[in-house]
mmCIF file of the N, C-alpha and C atoms, coordinates in Angstrom:
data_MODEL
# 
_entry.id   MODEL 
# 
loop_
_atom_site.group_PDB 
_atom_site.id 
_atom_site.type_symbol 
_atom_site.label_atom_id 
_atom_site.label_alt_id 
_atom_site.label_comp_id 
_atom_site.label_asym_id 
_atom_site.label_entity_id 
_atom_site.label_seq_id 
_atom_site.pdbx_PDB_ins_code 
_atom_site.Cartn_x 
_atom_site.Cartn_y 
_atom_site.Cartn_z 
_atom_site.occupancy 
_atom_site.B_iso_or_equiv 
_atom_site.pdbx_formal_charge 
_atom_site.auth_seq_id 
_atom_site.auth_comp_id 
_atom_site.auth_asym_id 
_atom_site.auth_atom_id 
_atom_site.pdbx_PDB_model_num 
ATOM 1   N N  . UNK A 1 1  ? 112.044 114.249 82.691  1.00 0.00 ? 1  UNK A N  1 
ATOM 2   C CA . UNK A 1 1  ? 113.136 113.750 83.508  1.00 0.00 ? 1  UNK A CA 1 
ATOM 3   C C  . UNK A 1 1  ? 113.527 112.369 82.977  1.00 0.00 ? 1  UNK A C  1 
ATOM 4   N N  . UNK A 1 2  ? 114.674 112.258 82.408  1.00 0.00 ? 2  UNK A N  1 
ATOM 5   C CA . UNK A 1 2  ? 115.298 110.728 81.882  1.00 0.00 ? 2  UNK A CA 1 
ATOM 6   C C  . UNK A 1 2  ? 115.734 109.928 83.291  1.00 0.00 ? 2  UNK A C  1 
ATOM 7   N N  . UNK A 1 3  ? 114.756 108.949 83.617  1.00 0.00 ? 3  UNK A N  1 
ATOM 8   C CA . UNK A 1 3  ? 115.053 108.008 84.948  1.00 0.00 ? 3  UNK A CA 1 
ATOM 9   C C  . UNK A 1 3  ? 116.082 107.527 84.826  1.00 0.00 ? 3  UNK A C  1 
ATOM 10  N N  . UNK A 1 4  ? 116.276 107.062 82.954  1.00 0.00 ? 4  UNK A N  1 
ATOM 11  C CA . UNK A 1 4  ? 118.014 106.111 83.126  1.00 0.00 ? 4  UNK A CA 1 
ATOM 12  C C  . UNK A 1 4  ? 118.791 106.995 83.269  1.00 0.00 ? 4  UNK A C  1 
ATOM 13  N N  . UNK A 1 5  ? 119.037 108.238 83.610  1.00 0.00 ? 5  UNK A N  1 
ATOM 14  C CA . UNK A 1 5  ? 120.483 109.291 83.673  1.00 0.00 ? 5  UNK A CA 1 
ATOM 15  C C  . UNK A 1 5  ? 120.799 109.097 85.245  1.00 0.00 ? 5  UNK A C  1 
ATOM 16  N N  . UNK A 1 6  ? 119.071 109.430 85.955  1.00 0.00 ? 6  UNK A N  1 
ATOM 17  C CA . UNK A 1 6  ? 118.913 109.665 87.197  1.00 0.00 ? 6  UNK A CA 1 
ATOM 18  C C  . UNK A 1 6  ? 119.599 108.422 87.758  1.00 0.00 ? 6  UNK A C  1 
ATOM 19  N N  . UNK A 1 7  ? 119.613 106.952 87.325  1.00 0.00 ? 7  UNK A N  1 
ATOM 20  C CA . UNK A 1 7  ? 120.143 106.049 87.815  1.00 0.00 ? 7  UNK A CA 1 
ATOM 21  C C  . UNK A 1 7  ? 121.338 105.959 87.577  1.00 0.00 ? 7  UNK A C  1 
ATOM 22  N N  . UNK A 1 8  ? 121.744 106.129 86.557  1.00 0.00 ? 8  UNK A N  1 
ATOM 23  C CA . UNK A 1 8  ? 123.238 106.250 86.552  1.00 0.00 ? 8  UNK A CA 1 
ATOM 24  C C  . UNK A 1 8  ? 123.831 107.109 87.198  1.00 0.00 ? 8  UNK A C  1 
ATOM 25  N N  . UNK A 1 9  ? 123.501 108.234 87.517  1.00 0.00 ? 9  UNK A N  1 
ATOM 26  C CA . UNK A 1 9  ? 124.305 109.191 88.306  1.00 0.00 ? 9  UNK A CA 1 
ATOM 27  C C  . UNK A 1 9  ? 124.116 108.291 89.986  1.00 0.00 ? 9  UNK A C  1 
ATOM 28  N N  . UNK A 1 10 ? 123.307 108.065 90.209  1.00 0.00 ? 10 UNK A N  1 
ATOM 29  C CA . UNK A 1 10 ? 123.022 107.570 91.138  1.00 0.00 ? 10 UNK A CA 1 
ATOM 30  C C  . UNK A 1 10 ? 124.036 106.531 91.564  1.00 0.00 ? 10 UNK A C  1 
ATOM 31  N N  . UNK A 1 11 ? 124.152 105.732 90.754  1.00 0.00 ? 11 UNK A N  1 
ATOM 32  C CA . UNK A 1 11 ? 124.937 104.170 90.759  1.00 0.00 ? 11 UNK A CA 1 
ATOM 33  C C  . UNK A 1 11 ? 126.519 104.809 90.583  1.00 0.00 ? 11 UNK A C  1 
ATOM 34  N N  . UNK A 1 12 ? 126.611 105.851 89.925  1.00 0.00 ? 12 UNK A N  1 
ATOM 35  C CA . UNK A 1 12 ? 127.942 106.431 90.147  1.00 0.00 ? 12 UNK A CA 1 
ATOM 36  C C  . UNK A 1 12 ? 128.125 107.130 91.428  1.00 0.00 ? 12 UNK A C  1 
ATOM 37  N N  . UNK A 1 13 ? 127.655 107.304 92.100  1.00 0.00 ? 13 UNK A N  1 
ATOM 38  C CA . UNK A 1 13 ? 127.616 107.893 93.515  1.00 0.00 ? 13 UNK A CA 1 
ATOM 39  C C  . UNK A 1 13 ? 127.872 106.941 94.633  1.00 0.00 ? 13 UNK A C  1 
ATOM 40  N N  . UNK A 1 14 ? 127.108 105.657 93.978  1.00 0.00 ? 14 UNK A N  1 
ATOM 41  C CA . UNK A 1 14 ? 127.010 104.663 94.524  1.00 0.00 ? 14 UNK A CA 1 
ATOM 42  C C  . UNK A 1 14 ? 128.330 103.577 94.568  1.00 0.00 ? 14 UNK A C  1 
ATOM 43  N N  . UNK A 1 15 ? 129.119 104.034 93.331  1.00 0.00 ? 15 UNK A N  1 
ATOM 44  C CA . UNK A 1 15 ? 130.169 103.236 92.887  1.00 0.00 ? 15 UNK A CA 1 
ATOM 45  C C  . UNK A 1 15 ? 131.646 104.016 93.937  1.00 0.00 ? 15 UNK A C  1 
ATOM 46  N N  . UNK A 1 16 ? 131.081 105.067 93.988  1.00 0.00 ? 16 UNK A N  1 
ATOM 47  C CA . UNK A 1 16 ? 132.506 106.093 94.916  1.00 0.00 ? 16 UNK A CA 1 
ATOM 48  C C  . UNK A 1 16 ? 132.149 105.659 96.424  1.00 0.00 ? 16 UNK A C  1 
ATOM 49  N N  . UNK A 1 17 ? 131.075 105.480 97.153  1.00 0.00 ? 17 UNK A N  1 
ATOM 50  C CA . UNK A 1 17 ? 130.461 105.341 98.257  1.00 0.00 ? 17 UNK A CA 1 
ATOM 51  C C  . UNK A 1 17 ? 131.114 103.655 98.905  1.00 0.00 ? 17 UNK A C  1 
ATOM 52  N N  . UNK A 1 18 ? 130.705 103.111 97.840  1.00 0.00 ? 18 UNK A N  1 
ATOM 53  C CA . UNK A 1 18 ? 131.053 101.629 97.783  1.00 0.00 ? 18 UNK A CA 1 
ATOM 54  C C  . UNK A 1 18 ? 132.265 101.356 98.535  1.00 0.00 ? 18 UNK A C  1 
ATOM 55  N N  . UNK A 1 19 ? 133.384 101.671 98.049  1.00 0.00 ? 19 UNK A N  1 
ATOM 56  C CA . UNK A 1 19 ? 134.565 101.437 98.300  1.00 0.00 ? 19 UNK A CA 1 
ATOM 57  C C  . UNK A 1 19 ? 134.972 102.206 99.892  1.00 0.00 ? 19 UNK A C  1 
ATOM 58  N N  . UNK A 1 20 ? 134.381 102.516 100.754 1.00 0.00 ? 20 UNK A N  1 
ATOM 59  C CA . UNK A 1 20 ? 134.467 102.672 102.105 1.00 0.00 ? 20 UNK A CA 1 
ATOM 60  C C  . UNK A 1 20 ? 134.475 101.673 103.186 1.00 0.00 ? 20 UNK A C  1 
ATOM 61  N N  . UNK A 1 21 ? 135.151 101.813 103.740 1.00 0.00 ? 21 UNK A N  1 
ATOM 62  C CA . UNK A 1 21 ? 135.058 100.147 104.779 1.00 0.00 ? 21 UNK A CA 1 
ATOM 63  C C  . UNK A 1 21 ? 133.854 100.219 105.744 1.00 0.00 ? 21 UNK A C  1 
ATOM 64  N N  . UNK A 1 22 ? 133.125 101.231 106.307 1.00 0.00 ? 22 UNK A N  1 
ATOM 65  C CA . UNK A 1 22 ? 132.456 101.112 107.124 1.00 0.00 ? 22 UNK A CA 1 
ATOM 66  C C  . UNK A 1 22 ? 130.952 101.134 106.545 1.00 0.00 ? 22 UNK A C  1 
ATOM 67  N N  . UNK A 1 23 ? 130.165 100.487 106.191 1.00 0.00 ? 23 UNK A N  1 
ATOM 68  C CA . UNK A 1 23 ? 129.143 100.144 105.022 1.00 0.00 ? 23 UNK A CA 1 
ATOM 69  C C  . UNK A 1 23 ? 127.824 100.956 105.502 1.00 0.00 ? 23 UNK A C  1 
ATOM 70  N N  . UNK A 1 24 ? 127.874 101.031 106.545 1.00 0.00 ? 24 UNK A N  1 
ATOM 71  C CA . UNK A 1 24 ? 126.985 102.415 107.319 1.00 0.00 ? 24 UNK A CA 1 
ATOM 72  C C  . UNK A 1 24 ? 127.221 103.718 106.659 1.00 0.00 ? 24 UNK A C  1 
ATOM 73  N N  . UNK A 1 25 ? 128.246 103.737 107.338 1.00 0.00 ? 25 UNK A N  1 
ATOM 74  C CA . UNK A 1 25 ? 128.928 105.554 106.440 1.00 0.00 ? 25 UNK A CA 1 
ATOM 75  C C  . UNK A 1 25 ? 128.434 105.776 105.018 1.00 0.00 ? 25 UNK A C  1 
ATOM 76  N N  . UNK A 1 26 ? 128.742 104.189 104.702 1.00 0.00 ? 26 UNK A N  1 
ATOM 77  C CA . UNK A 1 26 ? 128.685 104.624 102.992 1.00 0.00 ? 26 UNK A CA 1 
ATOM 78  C C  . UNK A 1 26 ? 126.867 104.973 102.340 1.00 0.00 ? 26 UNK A C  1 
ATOM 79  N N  . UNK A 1 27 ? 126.472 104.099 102.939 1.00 0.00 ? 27 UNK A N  1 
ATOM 80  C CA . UNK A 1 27 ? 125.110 104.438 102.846 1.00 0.00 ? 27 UNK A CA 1 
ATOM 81  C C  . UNK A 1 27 ? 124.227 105.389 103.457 1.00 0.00 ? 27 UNK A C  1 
ATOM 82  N N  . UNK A 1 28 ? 124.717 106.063 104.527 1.00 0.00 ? 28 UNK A N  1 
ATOM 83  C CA . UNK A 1 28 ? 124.602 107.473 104.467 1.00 0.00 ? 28 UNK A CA 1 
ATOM 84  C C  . UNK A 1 28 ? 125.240 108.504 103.685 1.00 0.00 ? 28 UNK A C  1 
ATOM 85  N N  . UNK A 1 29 ? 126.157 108.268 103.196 1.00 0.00 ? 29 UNK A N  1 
ATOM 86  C CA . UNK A 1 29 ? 126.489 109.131 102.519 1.00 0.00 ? 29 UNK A CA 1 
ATOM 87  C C  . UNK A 1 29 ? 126.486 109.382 101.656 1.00 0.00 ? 29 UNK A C  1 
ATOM 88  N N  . UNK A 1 30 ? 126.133 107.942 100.403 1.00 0.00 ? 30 UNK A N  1 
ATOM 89  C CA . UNK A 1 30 ? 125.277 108.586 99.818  1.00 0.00 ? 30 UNK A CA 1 
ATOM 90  C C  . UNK A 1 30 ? 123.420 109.016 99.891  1.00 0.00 ? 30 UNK A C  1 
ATOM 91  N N  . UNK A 1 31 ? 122.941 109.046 100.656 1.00 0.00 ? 31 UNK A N  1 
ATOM 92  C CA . UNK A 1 31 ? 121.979 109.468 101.086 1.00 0.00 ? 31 UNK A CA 1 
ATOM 93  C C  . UNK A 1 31 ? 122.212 110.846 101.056 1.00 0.00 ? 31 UNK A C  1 
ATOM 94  N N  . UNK A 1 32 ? 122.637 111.493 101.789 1.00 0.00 ? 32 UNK A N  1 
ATOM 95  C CA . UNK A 1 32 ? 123.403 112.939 101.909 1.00 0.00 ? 32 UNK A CA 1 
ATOM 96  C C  . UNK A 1 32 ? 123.469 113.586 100.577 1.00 0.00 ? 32 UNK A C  1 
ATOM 97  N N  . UNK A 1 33 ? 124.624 112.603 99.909  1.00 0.00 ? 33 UNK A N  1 
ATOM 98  C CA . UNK A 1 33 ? 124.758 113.211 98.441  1.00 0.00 ? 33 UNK A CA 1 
ATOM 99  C C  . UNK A 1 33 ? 123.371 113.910 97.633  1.00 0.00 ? 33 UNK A C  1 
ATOM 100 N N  . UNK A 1 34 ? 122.668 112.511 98.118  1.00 0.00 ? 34 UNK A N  1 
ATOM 101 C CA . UNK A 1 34 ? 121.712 113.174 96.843  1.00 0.00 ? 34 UNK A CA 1 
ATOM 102 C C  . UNK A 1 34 ? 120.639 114.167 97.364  1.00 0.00 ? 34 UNK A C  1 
ATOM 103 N N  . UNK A 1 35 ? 120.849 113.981 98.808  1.00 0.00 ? 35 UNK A N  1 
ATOM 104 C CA . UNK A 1 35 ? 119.918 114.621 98.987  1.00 0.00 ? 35 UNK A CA 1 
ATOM 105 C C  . UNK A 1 35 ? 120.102 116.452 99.227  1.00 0.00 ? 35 UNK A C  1 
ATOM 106 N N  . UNK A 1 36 ? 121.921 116.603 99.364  1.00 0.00 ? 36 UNK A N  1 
ATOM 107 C CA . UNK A 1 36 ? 122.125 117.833 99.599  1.00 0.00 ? 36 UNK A CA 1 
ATOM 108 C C  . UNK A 1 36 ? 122.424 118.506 97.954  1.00 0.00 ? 36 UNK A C  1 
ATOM 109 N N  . UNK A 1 37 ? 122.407 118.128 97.000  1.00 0.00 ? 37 UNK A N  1 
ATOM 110 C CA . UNK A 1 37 ? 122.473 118.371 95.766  1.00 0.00 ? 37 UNK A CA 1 
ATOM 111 C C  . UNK A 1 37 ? 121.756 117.679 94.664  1.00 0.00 ? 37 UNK A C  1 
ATOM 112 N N  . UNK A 1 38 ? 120.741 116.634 94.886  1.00 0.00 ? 38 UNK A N  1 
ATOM 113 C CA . UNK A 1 38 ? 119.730 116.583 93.748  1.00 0.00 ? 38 UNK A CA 1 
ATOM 114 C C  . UNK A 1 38 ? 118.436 117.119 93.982  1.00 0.00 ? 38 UNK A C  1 
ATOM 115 N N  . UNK A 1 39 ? 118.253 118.357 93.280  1.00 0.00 ? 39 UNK A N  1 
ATOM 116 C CA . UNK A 1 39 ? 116.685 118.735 93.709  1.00 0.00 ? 39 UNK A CA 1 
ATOM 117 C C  . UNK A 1 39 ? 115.863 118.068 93.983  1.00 0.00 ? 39 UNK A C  1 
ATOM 118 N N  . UNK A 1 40 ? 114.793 118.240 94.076  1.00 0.00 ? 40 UNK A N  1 
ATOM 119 C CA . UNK A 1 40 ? 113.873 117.523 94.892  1.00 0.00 ? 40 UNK A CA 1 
ATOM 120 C C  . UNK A 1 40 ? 112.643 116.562 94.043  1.00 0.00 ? 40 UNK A C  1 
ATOM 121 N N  . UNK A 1 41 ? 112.813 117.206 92.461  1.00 0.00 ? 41 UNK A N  1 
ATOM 122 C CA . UNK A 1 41 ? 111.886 116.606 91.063  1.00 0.00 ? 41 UNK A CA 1 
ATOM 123 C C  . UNK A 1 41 ? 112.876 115.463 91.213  1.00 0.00 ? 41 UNK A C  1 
ATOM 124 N N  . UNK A 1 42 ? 114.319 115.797 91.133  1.00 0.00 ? 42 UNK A N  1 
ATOM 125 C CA . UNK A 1 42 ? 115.472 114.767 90.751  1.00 0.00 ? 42 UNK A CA 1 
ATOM 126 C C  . UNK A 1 42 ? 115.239 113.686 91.715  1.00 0.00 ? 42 UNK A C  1 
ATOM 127 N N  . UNK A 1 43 ? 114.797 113.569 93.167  1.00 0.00 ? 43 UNK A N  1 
ATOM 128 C CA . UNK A 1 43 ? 114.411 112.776 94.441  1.00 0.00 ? 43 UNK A CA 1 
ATOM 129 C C  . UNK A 1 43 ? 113.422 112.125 94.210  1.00 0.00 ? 43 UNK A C  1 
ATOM 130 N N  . UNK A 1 44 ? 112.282 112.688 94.293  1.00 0.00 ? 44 UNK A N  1 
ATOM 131 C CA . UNK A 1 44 ? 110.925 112.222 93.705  1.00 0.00 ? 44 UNK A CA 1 
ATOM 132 C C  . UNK A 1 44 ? 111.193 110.836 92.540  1.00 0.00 ? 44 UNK A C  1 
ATOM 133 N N  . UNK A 1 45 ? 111.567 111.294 91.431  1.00 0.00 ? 45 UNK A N  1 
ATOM 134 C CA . UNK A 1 45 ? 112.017 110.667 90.268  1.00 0.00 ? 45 UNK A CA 1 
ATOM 135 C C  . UNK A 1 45 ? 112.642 109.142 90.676  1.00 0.00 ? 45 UNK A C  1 
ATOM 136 N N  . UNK A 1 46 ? 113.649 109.465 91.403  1.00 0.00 ? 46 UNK A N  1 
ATOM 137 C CA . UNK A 1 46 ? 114.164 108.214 91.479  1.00 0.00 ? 46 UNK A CA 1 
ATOM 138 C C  . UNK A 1 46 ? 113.679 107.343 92.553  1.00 0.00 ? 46 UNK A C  1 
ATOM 139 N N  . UNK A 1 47 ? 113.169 108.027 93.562  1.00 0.00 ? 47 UNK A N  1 
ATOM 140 C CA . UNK A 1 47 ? 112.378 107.460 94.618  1.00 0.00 ? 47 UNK A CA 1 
ATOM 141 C C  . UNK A 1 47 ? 111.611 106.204 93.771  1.00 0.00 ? 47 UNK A C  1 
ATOM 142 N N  . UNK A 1 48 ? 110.757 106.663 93.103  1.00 0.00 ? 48 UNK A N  1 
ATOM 143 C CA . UNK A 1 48 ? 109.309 106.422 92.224  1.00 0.00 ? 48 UNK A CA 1 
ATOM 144 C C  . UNK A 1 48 ? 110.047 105.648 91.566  1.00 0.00 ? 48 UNK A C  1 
ATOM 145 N N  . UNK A 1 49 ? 111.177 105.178 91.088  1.00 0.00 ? 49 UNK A N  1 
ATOM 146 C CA . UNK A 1 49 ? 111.692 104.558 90.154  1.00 0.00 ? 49 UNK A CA 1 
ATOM 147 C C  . UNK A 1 49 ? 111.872 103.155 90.853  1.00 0.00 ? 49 UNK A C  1 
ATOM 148 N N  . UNK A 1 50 ? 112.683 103.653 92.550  1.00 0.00 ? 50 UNK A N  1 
ATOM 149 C CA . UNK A 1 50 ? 112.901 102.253 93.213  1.00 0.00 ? 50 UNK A CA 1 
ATOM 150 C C  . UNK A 1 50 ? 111.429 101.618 93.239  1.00 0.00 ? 50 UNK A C  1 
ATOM 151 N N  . UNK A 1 51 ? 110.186 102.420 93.698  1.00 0.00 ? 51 UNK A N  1 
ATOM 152 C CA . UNK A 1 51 ? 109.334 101.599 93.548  1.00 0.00 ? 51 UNK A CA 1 
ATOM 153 C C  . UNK A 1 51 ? 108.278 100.728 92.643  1.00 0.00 ? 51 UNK A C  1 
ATOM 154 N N  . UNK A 1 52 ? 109.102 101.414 91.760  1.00 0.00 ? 52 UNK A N  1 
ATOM 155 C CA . UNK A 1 52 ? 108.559 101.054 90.536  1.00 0.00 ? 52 UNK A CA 1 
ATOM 156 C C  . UNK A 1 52 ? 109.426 101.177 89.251  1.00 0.00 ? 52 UNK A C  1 
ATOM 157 N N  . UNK A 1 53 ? 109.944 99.954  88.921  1.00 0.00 ? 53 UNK A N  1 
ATOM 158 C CA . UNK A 1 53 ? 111.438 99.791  88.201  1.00 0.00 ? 53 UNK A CA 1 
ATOM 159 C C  . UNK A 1 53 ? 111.361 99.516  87.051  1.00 0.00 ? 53 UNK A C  1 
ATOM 160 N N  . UNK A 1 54 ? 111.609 100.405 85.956  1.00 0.00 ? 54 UNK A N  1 
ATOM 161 C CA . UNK A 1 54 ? 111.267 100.294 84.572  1.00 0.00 ? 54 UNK A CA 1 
ATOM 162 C C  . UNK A 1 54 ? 111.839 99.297  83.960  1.00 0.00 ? 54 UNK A C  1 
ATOM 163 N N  . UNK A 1 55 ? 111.683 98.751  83.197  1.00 0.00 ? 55 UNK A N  1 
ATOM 164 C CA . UNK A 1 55 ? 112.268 96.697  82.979  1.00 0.00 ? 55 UNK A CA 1 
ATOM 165 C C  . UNK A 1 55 ? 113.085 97.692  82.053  1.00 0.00 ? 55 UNK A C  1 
ATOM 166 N N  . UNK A 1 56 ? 113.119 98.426  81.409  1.00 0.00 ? 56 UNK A N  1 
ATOM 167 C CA . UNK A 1 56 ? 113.931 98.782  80.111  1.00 0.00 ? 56 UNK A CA 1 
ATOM 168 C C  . UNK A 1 56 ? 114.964 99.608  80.489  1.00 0.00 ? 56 UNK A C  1 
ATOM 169 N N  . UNK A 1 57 ? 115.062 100.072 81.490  1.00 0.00 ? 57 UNK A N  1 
ATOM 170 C CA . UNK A 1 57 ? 116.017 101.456 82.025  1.00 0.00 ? 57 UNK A CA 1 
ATOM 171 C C  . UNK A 1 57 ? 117.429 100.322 82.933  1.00 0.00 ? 57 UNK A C  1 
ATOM 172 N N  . UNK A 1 58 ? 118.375 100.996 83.086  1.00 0.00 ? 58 UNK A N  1 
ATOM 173 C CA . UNK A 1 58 ? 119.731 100.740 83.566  1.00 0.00 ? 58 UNK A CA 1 
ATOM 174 C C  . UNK A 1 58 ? 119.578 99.895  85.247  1.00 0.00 ? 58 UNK A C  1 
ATOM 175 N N  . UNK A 1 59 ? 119.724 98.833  85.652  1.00 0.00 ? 59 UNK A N  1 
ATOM 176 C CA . UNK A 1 59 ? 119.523 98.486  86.862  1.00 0.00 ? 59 UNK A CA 1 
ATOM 177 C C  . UNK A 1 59 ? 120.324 99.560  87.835  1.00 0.00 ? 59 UNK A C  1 
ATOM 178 N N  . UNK A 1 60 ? 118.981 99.850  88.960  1.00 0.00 ? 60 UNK A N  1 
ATOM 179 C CA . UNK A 1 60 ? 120.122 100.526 89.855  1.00 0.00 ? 60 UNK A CA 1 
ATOM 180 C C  . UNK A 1 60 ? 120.746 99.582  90.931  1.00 0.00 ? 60 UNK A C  1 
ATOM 181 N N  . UNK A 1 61 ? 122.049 99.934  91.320  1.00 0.00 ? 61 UNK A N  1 
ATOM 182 C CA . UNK A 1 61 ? 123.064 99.449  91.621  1.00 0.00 ? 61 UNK A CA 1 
ATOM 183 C C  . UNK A 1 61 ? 122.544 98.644  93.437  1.00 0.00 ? 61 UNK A C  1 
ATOM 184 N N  . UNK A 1 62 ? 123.420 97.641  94.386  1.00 0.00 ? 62 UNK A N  1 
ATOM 185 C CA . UNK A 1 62 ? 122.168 97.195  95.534  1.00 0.00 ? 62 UNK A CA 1 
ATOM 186 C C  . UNK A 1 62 ? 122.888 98.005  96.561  1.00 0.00 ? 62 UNK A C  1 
ATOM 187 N N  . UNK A 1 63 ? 123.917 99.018  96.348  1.00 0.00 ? 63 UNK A N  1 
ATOM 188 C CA . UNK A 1 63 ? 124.291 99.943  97.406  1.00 0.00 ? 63 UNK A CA 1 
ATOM 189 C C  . UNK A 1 63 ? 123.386 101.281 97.515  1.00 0.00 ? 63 UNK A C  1 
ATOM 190 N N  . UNK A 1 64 ? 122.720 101.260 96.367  1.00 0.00 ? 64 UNK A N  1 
ATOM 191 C CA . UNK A 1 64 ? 122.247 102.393 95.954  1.00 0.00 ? 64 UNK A CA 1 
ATOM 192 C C  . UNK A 1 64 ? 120.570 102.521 96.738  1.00 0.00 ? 64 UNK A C  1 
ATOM 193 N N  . UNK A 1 65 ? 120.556 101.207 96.184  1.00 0.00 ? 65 UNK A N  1 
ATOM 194 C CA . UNK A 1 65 ? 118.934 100.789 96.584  1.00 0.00 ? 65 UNK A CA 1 
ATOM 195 C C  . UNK A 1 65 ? 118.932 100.892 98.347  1.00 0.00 ? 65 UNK A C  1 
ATOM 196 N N  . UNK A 1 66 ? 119.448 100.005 98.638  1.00 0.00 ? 66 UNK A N  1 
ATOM 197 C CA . UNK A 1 66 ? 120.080 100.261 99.948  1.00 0.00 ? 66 UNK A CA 1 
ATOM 198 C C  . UNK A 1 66 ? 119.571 100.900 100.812 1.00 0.00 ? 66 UNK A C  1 
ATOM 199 N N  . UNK A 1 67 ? 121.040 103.082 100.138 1.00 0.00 ? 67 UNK A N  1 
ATOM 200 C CA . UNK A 1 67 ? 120.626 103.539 101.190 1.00 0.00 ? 67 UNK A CA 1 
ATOM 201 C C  . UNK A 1 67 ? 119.550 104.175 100.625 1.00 0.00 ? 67 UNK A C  1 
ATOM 202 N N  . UNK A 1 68 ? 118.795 103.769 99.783  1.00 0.00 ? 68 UNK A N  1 
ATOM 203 C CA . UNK A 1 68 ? 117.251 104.427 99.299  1.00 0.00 ? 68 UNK A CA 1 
ATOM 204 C C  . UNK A 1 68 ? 116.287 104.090 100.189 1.00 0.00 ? 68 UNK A C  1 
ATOM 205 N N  . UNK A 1 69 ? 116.416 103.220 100.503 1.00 0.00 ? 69 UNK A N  1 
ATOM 206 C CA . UNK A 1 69 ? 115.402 102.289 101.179 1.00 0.00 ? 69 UNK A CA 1 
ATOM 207 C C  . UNK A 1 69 ? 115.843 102.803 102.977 1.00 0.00 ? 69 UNK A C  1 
ATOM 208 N N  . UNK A 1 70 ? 116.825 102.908 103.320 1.00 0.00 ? 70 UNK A N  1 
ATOM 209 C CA . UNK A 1 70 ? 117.080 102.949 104.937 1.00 0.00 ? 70 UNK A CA 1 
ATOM 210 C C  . UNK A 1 70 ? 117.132 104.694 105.214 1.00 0.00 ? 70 UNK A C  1 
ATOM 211 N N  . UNK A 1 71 ? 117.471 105.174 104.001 1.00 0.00 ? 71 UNK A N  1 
ATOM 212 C CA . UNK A 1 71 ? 117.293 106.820 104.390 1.00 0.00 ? 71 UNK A CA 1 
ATOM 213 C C  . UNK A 1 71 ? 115.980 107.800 103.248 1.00 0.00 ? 71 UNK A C  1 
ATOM 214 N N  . UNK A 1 72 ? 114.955 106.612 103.061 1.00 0.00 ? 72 UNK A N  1 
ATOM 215 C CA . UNK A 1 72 ? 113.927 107.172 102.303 1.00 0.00 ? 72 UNK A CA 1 
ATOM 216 C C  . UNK A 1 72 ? 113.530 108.713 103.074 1.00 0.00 ? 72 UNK A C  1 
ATOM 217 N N  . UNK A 1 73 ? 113.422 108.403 103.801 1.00 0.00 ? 73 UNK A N  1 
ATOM 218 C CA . UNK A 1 73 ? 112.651 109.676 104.815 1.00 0.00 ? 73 UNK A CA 1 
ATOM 219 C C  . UNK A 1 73 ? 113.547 111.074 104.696 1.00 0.00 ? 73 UNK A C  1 
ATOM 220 N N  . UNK A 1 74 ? 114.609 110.666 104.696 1.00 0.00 ? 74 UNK A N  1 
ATOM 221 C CA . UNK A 1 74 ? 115.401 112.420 104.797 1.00 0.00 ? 74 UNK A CA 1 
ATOM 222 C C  . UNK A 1 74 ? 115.335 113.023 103.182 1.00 0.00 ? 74 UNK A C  1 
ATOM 223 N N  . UNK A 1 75 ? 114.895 111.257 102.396 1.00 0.00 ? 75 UNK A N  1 
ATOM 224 C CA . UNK A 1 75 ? 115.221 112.029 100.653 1.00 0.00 ? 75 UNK A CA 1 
ATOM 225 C C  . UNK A 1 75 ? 113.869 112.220 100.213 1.00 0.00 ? 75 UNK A C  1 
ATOM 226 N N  . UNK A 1 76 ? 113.021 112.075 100.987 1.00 0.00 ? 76 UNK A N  1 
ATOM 227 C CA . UNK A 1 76 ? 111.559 112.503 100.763 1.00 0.00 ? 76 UNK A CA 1 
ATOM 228 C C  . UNK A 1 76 ? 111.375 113.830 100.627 1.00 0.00 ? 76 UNK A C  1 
ATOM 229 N N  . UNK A 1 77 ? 111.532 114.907 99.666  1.00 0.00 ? 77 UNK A N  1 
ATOM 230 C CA . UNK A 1 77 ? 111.422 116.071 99.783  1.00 0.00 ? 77 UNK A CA 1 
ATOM 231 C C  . UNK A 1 77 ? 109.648 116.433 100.194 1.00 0.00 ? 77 UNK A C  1 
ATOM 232 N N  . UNK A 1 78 ? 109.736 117.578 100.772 1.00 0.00 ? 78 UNK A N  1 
ATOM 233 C CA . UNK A 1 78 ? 108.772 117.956 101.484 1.00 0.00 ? 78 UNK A CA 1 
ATOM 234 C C  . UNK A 1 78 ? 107.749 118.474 100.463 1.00 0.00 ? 78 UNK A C  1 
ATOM 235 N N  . UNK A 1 79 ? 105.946 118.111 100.790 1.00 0.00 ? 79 UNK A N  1 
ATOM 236 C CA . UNK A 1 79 ? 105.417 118.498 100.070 1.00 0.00 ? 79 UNK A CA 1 
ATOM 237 C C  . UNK A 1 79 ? 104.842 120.026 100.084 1.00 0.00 ? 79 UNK A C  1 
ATOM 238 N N  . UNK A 1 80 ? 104.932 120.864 99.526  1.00 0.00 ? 80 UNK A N  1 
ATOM 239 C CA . UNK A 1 80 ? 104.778 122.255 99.308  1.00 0.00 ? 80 UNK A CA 1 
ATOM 240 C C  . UNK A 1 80 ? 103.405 122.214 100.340 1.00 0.00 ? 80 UNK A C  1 
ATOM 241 N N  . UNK A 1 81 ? 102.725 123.297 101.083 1.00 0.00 ? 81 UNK A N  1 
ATOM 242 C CA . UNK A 1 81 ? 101.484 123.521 101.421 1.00 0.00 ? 81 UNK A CA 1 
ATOM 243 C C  . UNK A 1 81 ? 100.753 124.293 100.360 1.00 0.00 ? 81 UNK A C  1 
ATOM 244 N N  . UNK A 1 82 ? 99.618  124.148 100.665 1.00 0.00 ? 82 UNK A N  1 
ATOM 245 C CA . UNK A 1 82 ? 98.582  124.810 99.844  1.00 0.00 ? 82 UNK A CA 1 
ATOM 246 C C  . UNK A 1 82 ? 97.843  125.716 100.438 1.00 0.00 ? 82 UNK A C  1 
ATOM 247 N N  . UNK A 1 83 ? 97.454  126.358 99.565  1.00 0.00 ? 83 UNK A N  1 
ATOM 248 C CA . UNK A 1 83 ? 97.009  128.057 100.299 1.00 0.00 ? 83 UNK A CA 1 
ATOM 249 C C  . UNK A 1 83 ? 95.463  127.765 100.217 1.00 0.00 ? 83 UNK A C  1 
# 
């Protein structure tokens, strides 16, 4: 999984989100975004990235981080059970 793609798509999500007047909305929504269309390796990935931020990879964007941080929980994909 390339983290710098994952951030850029991200920060581009982040860049369309941005431009909304109500700064709530926007940060749910992208929350939503990624979470109703980036699988769940793709979630994980970048999750792990906010918490741990590769000095060499693309900064992610502070709308992005944001709603990472205030809607961690819904983009937490669920961990599989074990049999």
């Amino acid at each position: 999984m390339d983290n710098q793609n994952l951030i850029d798509m991200a920060n581009r999500i982040g860049d369309f989100f941005d431009s909304m007047p109500d700064r709530e909305e926007a940060l749910a929504g992208i929350a939503d975004h990624i979470r109703r269309f980036w699988e769940p390796r793709m979630r994980r990935a970048l999750l792990a990235e906010l918490d741990h931020p590769d000095a060499s990879g693309i900064a992610m964007a502070g709308i992005v981080k944001e709603a990472l941080v205030k809607h961690r929980a819904q983009l937490t994909p669920a961990t599989p059970a074990t049999v």
